[in-house]
MARSERO-440021 format. One record per residue (C-alpha): residue in three letters; x, y, z. Coordinates in pm, whole numbers, plus 50000, padded with zeros to 5 digits. Each point is the difference from the previous one (the first is absolute). Layout:
residues N
AlaXYZ;...
***
This chain:
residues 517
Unk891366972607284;Unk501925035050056;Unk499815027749819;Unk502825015249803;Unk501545031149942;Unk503245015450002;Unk501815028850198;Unk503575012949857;Unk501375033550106;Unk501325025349722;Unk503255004950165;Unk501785029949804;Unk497355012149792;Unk498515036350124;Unk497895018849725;Unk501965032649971;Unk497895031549885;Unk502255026149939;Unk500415034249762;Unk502205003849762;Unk502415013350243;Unk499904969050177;Unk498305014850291;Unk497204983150158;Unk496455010649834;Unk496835001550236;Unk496405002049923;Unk497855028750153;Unk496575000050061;Unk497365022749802;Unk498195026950218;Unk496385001950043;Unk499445022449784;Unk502324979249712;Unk497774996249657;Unk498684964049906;Unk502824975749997;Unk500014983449622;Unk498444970849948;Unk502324991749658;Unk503384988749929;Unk502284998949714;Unk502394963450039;Unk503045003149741;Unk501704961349998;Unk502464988549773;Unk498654975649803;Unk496704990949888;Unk498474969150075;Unk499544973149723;Unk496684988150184;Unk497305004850229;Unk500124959650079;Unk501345000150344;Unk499504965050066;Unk502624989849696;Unk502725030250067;Unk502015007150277;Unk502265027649874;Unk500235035150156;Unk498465019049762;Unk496554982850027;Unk500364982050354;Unk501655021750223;Unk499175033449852;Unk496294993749910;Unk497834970150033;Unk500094995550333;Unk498055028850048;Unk497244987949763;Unk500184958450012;Unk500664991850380;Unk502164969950120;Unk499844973550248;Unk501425013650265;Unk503115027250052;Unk503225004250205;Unk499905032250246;Unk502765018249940;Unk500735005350346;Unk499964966750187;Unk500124979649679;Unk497514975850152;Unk497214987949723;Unk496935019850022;Unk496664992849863;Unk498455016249685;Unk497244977949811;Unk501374967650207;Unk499245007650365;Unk501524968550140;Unk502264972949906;Unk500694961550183;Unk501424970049871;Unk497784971849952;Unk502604975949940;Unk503784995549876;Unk499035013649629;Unk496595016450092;Unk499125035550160;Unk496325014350039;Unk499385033749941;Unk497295021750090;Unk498545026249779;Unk498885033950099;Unk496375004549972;Unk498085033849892;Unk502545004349717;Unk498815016449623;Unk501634999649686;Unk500135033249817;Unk497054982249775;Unk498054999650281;Unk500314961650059;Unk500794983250303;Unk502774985850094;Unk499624963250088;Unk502354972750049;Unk499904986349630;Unk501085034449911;Unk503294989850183;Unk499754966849853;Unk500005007949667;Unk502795025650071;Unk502644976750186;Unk499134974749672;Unk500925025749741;Unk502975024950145;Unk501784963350159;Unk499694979249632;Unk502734988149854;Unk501995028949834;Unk498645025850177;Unk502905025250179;Unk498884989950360;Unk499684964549933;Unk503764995150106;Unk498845015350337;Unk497644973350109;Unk500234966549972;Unk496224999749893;Unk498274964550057;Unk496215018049937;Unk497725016950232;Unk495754991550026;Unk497725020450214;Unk498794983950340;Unk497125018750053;Unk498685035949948;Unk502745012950179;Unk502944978249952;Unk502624986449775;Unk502724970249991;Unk502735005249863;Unk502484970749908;Unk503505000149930;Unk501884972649819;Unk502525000650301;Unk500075013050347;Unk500445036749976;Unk500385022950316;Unk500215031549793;Unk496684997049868;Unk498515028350196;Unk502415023349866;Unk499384991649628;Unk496725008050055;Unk500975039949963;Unk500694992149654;Unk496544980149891;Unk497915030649845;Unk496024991750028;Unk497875008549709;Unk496494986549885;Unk499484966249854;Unk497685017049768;Unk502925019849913;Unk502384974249932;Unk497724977149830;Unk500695022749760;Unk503074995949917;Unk503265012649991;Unk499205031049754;Unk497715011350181;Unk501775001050344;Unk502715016949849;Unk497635030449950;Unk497414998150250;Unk501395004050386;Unk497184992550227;Unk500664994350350;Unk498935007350322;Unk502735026350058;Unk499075031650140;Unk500565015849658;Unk498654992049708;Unk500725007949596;Unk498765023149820;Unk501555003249670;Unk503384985249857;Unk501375016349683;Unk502674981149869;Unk504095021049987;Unk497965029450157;Unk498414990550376;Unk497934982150226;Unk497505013850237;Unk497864988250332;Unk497595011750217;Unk499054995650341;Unk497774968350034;Unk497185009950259;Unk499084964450010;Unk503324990450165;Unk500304977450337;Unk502495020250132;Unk500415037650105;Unk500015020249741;Unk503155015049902;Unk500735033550028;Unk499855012049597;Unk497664995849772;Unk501374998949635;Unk503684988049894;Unk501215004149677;Unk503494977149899;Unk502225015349644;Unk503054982749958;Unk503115017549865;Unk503634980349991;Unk502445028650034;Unk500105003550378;Unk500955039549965;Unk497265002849812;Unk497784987050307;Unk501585017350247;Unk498815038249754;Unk496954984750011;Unk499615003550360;Unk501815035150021;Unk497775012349776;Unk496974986650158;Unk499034979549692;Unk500074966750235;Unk500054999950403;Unk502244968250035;Unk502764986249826;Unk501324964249964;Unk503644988449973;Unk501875031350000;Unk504225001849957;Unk501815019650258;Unk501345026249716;Unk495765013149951;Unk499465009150392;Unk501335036449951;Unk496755022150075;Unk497774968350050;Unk497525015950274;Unk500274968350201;Unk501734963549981;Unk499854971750119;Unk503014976649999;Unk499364963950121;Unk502294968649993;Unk498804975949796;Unk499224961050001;Unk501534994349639;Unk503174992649919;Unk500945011549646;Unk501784964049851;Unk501614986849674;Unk499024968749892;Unk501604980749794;Unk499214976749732;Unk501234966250117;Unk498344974049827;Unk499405018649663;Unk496494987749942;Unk500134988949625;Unk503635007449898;Unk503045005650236;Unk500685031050181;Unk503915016150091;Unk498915003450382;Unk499364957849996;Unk503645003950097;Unk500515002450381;Unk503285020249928;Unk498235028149774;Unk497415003850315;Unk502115009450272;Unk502045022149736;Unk497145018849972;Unk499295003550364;Unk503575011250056;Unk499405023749693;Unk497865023050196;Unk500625027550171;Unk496804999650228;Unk501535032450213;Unk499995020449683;Unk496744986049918;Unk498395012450374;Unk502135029949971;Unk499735012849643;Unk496754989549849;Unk497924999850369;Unk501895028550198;Unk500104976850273;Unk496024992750019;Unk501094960450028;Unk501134975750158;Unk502734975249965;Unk498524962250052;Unk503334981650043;Unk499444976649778;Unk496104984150086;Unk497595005549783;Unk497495012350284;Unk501095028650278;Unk500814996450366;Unk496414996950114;Unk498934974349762;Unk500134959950151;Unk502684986149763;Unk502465022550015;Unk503794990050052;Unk501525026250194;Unk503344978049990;Unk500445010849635;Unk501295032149842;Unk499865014049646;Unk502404990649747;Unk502425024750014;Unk500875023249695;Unk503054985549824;Unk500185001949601;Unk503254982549969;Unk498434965350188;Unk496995007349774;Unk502555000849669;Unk501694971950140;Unk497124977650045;Unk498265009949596;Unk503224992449865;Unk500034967850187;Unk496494992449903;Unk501095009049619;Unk497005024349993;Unk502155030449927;Unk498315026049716;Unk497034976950045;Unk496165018149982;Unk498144997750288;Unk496685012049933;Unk498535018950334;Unk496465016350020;Unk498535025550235;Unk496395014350040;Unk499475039849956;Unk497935014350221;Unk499204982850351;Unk502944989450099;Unk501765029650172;Unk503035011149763;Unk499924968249856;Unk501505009449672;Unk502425021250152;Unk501164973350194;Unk500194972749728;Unk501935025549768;Unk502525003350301;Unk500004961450010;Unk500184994749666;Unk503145021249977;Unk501964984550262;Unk499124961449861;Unk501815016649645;Unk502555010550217;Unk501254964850142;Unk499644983449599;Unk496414994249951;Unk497895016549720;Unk496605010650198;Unk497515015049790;Unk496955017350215;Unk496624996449867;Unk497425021950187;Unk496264991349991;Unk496755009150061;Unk499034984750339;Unk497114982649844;Unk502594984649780;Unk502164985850247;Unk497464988950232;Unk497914982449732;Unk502674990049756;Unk503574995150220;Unk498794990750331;Unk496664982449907;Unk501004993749689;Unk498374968849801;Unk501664965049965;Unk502434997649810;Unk501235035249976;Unk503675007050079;Unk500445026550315;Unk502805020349937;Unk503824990750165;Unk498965029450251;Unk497185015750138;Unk499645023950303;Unk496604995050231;Unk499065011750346;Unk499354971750219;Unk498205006650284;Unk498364980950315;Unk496985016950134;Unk499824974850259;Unk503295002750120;Unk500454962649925;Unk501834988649767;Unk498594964949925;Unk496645017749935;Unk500825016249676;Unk503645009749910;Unk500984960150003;Unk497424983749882;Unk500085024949684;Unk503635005349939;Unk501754970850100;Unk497874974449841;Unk500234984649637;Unk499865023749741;Unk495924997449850;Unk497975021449823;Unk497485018450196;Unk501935017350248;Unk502765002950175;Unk503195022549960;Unk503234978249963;Unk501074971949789;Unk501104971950258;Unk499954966749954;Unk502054981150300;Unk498374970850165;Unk501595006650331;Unk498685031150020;Unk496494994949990;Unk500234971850228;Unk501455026250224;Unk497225024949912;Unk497104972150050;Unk501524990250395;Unk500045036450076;Unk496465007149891;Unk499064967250239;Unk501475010150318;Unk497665015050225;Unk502205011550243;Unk501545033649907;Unk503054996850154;Unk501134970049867;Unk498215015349607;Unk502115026750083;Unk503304978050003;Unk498974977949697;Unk498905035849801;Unk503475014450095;Unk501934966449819;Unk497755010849712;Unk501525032949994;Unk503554987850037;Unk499374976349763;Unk498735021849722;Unk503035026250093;Unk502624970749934;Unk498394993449678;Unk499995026849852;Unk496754997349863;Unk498735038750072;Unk501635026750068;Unk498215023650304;Unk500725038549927;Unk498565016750246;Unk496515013650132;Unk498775033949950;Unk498075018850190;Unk496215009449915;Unk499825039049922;Unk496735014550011;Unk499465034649889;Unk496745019350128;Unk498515034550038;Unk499945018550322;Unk496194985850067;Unk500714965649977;Unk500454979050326;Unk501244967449859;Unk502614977750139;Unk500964970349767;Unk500304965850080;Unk503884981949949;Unk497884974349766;Unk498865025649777;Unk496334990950066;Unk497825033349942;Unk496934999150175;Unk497725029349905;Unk498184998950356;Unk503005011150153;Unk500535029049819;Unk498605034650096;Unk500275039249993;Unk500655021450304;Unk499145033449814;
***
């Protein structure tokens, strides 16, 4: 048996804290005689969540931003030597071609008090893995029983090297808790986080507290308090003013006066995706032609330029950056050229056709500034693009996970990402696969492909998953079927106080943030 984990350096990413000159910021140390350091904070994000239910959402606003601080995972990847590191799982072996054990951490409570024990973990592979669920596509889940008090085996319905680093994604909650169903874990978040909640009001805010019965150390503040608002100027006031101590997602255009920034490269890559199969009736971008018309429609220089200030990066056509196994660094971006994009609609006889195109408000940085930009130079080459901006709630639950049956529109923006800098462990299997309701952000259906995807996500040696990943990319890039913009970088906004240096996945752990006076 050998253990597994994985080590990938994060060539070209350096978290930048700067002012608002663009001078480097430091942190100074309170004297002895400093008062109290707080022991609250004040989190303004961009978009609510629509649930507490970690173990059935993966998006940003809930995952990354919040519930891993209450309702722990598996294990996690350090951000510094990317090797899987233990968090309720304290070892992991294979037990077979299909089969790995895993060992539970022991002297572990749930917020209610409860211990954790390996049905716990049981009952919460079972329910965030079923069919449907947004991190089934991650693992190819066979089942998983316990061994003995402090053991599990999990099964896979084929072999599957990259379990390990799934695992960061499998949320643990009580199976009292989910034998309750899925109302109720939308709701209730108990976990064995080191933070646990106190109150959630609906469109207004969500607080924790400390959780003095954690296993860990405890972190640093006691009391966090998230508000949501989706203008990103409005945000960054919020922190000027002292209202909130840390901001989410700000543009470059609201960092004039911000007492400190943070500006970090980021792991998502801000994509088009395009409507190739049409679902229940046909859609315009079924047409090869019309899909690389609209990646030579874009100007992604203006797009860094104007509506990020430079605060991104250009991906060269991949849909995953530089440090990410998978990409292609033998392809470029489409270059800008409106007459080839003309040329190709009128050859496609799409010209004065709608195209329907929808973007989220809120979390996405500049989102609707960007798809307005977008939208303007598809009209410009002969198409009629009509933007339709949404709540995120809306497009997560109704346009990406929307229910059978329902028709995605001919374009939609998301913000793939790979927060384990692999991508056969979620950007493939979730993108490039069959369109089905559930999950999943394109509308793909090419046999060829996901044969490609499945021999990737079987190769255990990542050099040669490296190779087969990068014939993905290519692959995608010839066909047209996305269209990769660029990827932004993370802008964090903070008061003076705040020592906080963000991750390039986005992931917000509260335990790492503190005051220095």
């Amino acid at each position: 048996m050998r253990k597994f984990f994985v080590v990938l350096t994060l060539f070209g990413f350096v978290v930048a804290s700067c002012t608002p000159s663009g001078t480097a910021s430091t942190s100074t140390s309170p004297s002895a005689s400093a008062a109290p350091l707080p022991q609250k904070i004040t989190i303004v994000g961009s978009a609510e969540p629509s649930t507490l239910d970690a173990l059935h959402e993966s998006g940003t606003a809930l995952f990354s931003m919040i519930s891993q601080n209450i309702i722990e995972t598996l294990v996690s990847i350090d951000n510094e030597t990317r090797k899987v590191t233990p968090v309720l799982a304290t070892d992991w072996k294979e037990a077979g071609t299909t089969a790995w054990r895993i060992t539970i951490r022991s002297g572990v409570k749930f917020h209610d008090g409860t211990s954790l024990t390996v049905d716990d973990v049981v009952a919460s592979l079972d329910y965030a893995l079923a069919q449907g669920s947004p991190f089934q596509s991650y693992v190819p889940y066979g089942g998983a029983r316990k061994v003995d008090s402090s053991t599990i085996e999990i099964t896979t319905t084929r072999a599957d090297p990259l379990l390990p680093v799934q695992l960061q994604f499998v949320s643990v909650a009580p199976a009292s808790a989910i034998a309750k169903g899925k109302d109720f874990m939308a709701t209730n978040g108990v976990g064995t986080g080191p933070y646990k909640v106190v109150t959630w009001t609906k469109g207004q805010s969500l607080t924790l507290t400390r959780f003095d019965g954690y296993w860990g150390a405890a972190p640093p503040i006691r009391d966090v308090t998230y508000v949501w608002r989706t203008e990103p100027s409005v945000r960054a006031n919020m922190v000027r003013t002292g209202e909130a101590q840390l901001a989410q997602a700000l543009s470059a255009s609201d960092l004039q006066d911000m007492p400190k920034v943070q500006s970090v490269p980021g792991l998502a890559v801000y994509t088009l995706f395009m409507n190739t199969t049409g679902q229940t009736k046909g859609s315009i971008m079924s047409d090869q032609r019309v899909r690389l018309a609209v990646n030579y429609a874009v100007d992604r220089v203006a797009l860094r330029d104007k509506i990020y200030g430079g605060h991104a990066t250009l991906v060269k056509g991949n849909m995953v950056p530089p440090v990410v196994l998978g990409h292609n660094d033998q392809l470029t971006d489409y270059p800008y050229d409106p007459q080839k994009a003309k040329d190709l609609i009128s050859q496609a006889g799409a010209t004065g056709k709608a195209v329907t195109f929808v973007c989220p408000n809120g979390t996405f940085v500049n989102v609707v500034e960007a798809c307005q930009l977008i939208a303007a130079q598809l009209n410009q080459v002969g198409l009629a693009a009509t933007v339709t901006s949404v709540a995120f709630t809306v497009w997560l639950d109704t346009y990406r996970n929307g229910p059978k049956g329902l028709d995605r529109p001919d374009i939609m923006i998301g913000t793939p990402a790979d927060e384990t800098l692999d991508m056969s462990s979620k950007v493939a299997p979730t993108y490039f696969r069959s369109y089905q309701a559930g999950g999943g952000g394109g509308a793909i259906a090419d046999s060829q492909l996901e044969a490609m995807v499945a021999a990737a996500a079987l190769e255990a040696d990542q050099a040669k998953r490296q190779q087969l990943e990068a014939a993905i990319s290519k692959y995608v890039y010839d066909k047209a079927y996305v269209a990769p913009l660029l990827a932004p970088n993370y802008i964090w906004g903070m008061t003076k106080n705040v020592d906080y240096k963000p991750l390039p996945n986005q992931n917000l752990f509260l335990s790492t943030i503190k005051f220095n006076g």
